[in-house]
Every structure is written in structure tokens, then in C-alpha cells.
C-alpha angles and dihedrals in degrees: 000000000000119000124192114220094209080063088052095058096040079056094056100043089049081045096056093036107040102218146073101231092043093050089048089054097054092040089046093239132110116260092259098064093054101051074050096066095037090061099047086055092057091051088052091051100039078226134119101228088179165039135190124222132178083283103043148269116345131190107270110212091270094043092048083045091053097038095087091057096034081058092052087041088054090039089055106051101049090061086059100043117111084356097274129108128244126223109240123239130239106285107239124219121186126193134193121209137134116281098249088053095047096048106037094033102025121029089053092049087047099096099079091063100036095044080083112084100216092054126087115191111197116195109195120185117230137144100216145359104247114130089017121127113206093241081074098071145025090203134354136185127224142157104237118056110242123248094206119114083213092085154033137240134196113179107235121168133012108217124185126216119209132170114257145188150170123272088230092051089050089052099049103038134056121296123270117201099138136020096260083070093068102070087081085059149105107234119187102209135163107277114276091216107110103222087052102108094254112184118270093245090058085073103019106052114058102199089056092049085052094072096063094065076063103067136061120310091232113046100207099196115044145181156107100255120093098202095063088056086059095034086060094042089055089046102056100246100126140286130331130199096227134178099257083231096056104040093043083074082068112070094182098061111081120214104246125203084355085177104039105038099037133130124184111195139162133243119223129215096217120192129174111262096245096053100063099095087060129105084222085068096053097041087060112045079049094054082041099057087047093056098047089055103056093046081071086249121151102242104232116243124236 
């Protein structure tokens, strides 16, 4: 099997834009001669690299397994092009994570990988992988483990969610010493509208969906932002279901019902399948684990 390298670069550049006419206008080619090559790379292969959707060519299983080494490939040749050498660009490594987890455990841990000049480090919030192709991402972190074989997960941290409130809230407004108290609440709660992007353990872990059946039957603040549960917390506007790390930052929020309204969970280290053998792979779950740590979170066992 023969592979032209010059294949291999139109690949990764259809592989980073998404699109045939944007790929043509980077490589300085028309569309057609890119979906040529691509082609002719498949054939060499005996593999299907891509499919197309209403926005465009994603990564089919073999293409996102390839895409590590066609980047090296591409790496590769531009420093020998012309004979001279090229000075590389900033890596860029992008993670996904919720949004309280990227900016309570991440963002504040980050100093140790951006202090390098040639690394960016792109934290993207999300609540769950669907519709994501593994070209999208280098980690990400979720709260149900994945069931793809496209990808890989490694448990790395257990995490608890409690109801809190201010001290000023519990003193102004009626006692709560059960959950039937709480009827006469206001609970901030992730949005009951089902094409709100509700987190993926909301659905996926069924201890975690069983305490909704606990609260009130109307949540009368919603949404699926996290930082609005705590906003309104702070704010006195009534109770918020809170991860216990991210809300012990705050001394002025009380746990609530720690024994009757409690949920104890794990985070997952998610990579796509074909990136394990790389070093990428290795330098983040490290920074994640660090991170992790020194957020006061229990690493998860496994």
C-alpha cells in the first residue's frame, strides 16, 4: 500500500475545517480537487475516512483513529519543505468539562500549562458528548461514563451535591428541617424543559434523577447554568442543589438536609480511542489529576 503524503495533508486539513470549500481555500485548490485526493486516500487505505452530514464531513471511526499520526505526518513535512525549517505554532489542547468543573477545578490549576508560550489550553463548557466527534476534543470530562467504543474513559475524581443557602435566607424565610419544608421554597434546579441542555447525569445516573421526584413539584427558578443556581443562592433567592466542591468556596452558603437530600457521583477523563498512545493523552490526565487534587477533590479509584 502506497500513501501520498500530500493526501495525507489535504485529510487533515478537511479533518480541522470541516468542509470542502473551506479546505480548498487554505490548501489553495478548488473544492473538487480536495474531495479528489481524499478519495484517492481512501482507496489507498481500503478505508472510509469520512461522512458527510447537513454541516459538513466528519471524521468516520477509521479517519478520527488516523488523525493523531496524519497531523505528525503534516507536522513533519512542512519543516522539510523548501529546506528550511518552520517554526512550529502554539499546541493546542482543547477540554471539555462542565462549566462548574472548568471554572472551580481547571481554570485556577491552569498556570502550570499555559505558563508555556507554545500551549493553548481551551476549556469549553459542555454537559455531555453527544453529537461530538472526537476530532473536537483532546479530554473531556463528564459524569457518566460513555458507552462508545470510540473512546476511552479513566475514572478520575467522586464528587458529592448537597442544597444550600444562605444563612441570611434560612433566617428570613420559613424553617426547613425536612423536605416537606421545602414546598414553601424557592429551589434553583436544572430546567425541566427537555431541549434545555440538561447534564448528562441528570438522565444517565439514576440515583441523581431520583432526587427530583424530592423537591418541589414546580421549580420556580430554572435553568442550565450552574452559575445562576449559585448566583441565586448568593443572592438570597432561595435554595440551590450545588456540588459540595464548588459551593464550599463559598463560606456564606449552609449545607441544608445533608442526609436526606445528598448524591455522591464520579467524574470521567474521557479521550478519543485513537489518541491513547500519545504523549498528549498522558500530559492531560496528569494536569487533570492535579488539578483535581488541589481542588480538595477524592481522586476515584479504578
Amino acid at each position: 500500500m502506497r500513501v501520498d503524503a500530500e493526501d495525507i495533508r489535504y485529510f487533515e486539513t478537511l479533518a480541522r475545517v470541516g468542509t470542502l470549500t473551506r479546505a480548498g481555500e487554505e490548501l489553495g485548490v478548488d473544492h473538487t480537487t480536495v474531495g479528489r485526493r481524499v478519495k484517492r486516500l481512501e482507496s489507498a487505505l481500503g478505508k472510509r475516512l469520512f461522512k458527510r452530514d447537513p454541516t459538513g464531513w466528519r471524521l468516520a471511526p477509521a479517519g478520527e483513529s488516523l488523525l493523531p499520526a496524519a497531523r505528525m505526518v503534516v507536522a513533519g513535512a512542512s519543516a522539510f519543505s523548501g529546506g528550511d525549517l518552520v517554526e512550529p505554532g502554539p499546541v493546542e489542547w482543547t477540554v471539555l468539562a462542565p462549566d462548574g468543573f472548568s471554572a472551580a477545578v481547571l481554570a485556577p490549576h491552569a498556570a502550570g500549562l499555559v505558563r508555556d508560550r507554545n500551549v493553548v489550553l481551551r476549556l469549553m463548557s459542555v454537559t455531555s458528548l453527544a453529537g461530538r466527534d472526537a476530532v473536537d476534543y483532546d479530554v473531556a470530562v463528564v459524569r457518566a461514563k460513555p458507552t462508545s467504543t470510540r473512546v476511552r474513559s479513566v475514572p478520575l475524581a467522586l464528587y458529592e451535591v448537597g442544597l444550600f443557602a444562605t444563612r441570611s435566607y434560612l433566617d428570613t424565610h420559613d424553617p426547613v428541617t425536612s423536605v416537606d419544608d421545602l414546598a414553601g421554597h424557592v429551589i434553583a434546579w436544572w430546567a425541566d424543559d427537555a431541549l434545555a441542555t440538561v447534564p448528562d447525569f441528570a438522565s444517565a445516573v439514576p440515583d441523581y434523577a431520583g432526587l427530583r421526584p424530592r423537591l418541589p413539584d414546580t421549580i420556580r427558578l430554572q435553568s442550565n447554568n450552574l452559575w445562576v443556581h449559585e448566583a441565586a443562592a448568593l443572592a438570597d433567592v432561595g435554595l440551590a442543589l450545588l456540588p459540595c466542591h464548588l459551593a464550599g468556596r463559598r463560606p456564606e452558603l449552609l449545607r441544608v438536609l445533608p442526609d436526606e437530600l445528598s448524591f455522591r457521583g464520579q467524574y470521567w477523563a474521557v479521550f478519543p480511542a485513537g489518541q491513547l498512545r500519545w504523549d498528549v493523552s498522558a500530559t492531560l490526565l496528569a494536569f487533570l489529576r492535579e488539578a483535581v487534587r488541589a481542588a480538595g477533590l477524592d481522586p476515584a479509584e479504578g
